[in-house]
C-alpha atoms as an extended CHARMM CRD file, in Angstrom:
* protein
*
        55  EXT
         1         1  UNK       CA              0.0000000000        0.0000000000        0.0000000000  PROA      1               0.0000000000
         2         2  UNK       CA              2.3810000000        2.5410000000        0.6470000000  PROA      2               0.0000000000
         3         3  UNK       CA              4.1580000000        2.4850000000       -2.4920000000  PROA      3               0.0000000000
         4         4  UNK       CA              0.3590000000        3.0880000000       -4.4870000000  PROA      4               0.0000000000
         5         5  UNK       CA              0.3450000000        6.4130000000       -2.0160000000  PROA      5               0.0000000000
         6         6  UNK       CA              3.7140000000        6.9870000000       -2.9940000000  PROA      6               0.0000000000
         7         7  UNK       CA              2.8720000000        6.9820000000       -6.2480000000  PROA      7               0.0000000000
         8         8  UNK       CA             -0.2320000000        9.1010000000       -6.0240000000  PROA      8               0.0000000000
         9         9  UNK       CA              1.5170000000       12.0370000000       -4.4350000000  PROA      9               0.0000000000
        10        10  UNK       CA              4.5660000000       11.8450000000       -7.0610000000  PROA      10              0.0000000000
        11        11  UNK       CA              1.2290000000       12.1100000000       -9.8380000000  PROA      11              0.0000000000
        12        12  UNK       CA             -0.1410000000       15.0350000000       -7.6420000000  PROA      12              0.0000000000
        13        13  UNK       CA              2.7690000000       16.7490000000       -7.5230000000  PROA      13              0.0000000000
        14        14  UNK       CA              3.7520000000       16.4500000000      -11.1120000000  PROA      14              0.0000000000
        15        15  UNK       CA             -0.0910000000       17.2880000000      -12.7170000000  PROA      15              0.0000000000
        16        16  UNK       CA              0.6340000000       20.8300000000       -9.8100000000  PROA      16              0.0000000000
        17        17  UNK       CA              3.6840000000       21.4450000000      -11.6090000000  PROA      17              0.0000000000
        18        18  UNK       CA              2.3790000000       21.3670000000      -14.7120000000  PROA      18              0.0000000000
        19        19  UNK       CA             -0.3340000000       23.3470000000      -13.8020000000  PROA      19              0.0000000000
        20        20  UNK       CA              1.2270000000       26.2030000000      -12.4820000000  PROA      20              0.0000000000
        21        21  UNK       CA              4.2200000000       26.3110000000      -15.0940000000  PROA      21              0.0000000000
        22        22  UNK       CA              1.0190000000       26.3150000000      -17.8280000000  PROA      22              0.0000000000
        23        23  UNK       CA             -0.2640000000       29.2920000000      -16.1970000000  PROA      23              0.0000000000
        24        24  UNK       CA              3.1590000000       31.2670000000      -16.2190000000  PROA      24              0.0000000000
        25        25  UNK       CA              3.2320000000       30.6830000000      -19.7940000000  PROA      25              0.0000000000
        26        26  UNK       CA             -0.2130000000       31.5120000000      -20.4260000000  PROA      26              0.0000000000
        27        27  UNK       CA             -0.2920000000       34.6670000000      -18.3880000000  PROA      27              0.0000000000
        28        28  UNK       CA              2.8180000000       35.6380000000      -20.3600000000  PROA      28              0.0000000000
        29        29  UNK       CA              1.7080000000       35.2010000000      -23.6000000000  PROA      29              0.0000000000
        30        30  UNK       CA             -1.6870000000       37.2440000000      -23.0610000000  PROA      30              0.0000000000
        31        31  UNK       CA              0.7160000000       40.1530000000      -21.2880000000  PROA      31              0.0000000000
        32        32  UNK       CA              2.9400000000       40.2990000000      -24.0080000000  PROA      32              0.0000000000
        33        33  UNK       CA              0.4420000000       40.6780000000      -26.5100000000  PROA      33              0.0000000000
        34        34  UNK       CA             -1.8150000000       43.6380000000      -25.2790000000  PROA      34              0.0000000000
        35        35  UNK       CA              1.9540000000       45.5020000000      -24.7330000000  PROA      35              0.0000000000
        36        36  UNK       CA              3.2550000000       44.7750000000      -28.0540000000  PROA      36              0.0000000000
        37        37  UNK       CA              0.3800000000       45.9690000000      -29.5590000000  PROA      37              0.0000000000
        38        38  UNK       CA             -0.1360000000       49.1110000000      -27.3340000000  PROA      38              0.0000000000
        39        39  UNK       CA             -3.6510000000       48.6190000000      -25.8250000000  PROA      39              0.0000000000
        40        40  UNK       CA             -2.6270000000       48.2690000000      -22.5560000000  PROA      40              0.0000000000
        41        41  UNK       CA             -0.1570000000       49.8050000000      -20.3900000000  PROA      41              0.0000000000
        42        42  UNK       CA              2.2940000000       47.0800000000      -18.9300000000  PROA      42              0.0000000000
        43        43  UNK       CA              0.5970000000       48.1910000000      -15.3950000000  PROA      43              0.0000000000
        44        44  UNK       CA             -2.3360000000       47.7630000000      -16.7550000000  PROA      44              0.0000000000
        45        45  UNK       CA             -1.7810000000       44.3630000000      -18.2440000000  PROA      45              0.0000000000
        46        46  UNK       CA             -0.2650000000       42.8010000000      -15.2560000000  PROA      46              0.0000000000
        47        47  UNK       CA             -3.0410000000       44.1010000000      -12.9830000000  PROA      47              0.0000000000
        48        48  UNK       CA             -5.3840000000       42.3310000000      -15.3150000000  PROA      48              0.0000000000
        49        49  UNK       CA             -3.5700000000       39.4460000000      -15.7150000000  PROA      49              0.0000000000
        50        50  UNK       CA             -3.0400000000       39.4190000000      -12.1720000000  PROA      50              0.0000000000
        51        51  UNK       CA             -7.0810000000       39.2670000000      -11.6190000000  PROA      51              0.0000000000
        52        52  UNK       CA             -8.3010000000       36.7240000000      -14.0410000000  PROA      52              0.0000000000
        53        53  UNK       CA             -5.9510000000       34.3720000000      -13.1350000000  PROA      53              0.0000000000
        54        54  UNK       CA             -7.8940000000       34.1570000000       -9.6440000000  PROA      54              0.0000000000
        55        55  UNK       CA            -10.8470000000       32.8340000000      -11.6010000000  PROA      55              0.0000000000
């Protein structure tokens, strides 16, 4: 049994990883592209970023 639990926490921990290096990226790539383009200050964009990534 303990090497199933063992298991499940290395899977946990892996499927977290990936989730929060997925949202680095994707916050990245939506900040980038309202400041390339000029609609958004970089304040601006960060501060929104910032918020939706909470939901």
């Amino acid at each position: 049994m303990p090497e199933h639990l063992a298991l499940l926490i290395g899977v946990i921990a892996a499927a977290i990883g990936f989730g929060i290096a997925n949202g680095f990226n994707d916050a990245a790539n939506a900040i980038s592209t309202v400041i390339g383009t000029r609609t958004l200050s970089p304040r601006a964009a960060i501060i929104m970023a910032a918020c939706f990534n909470f939901l």
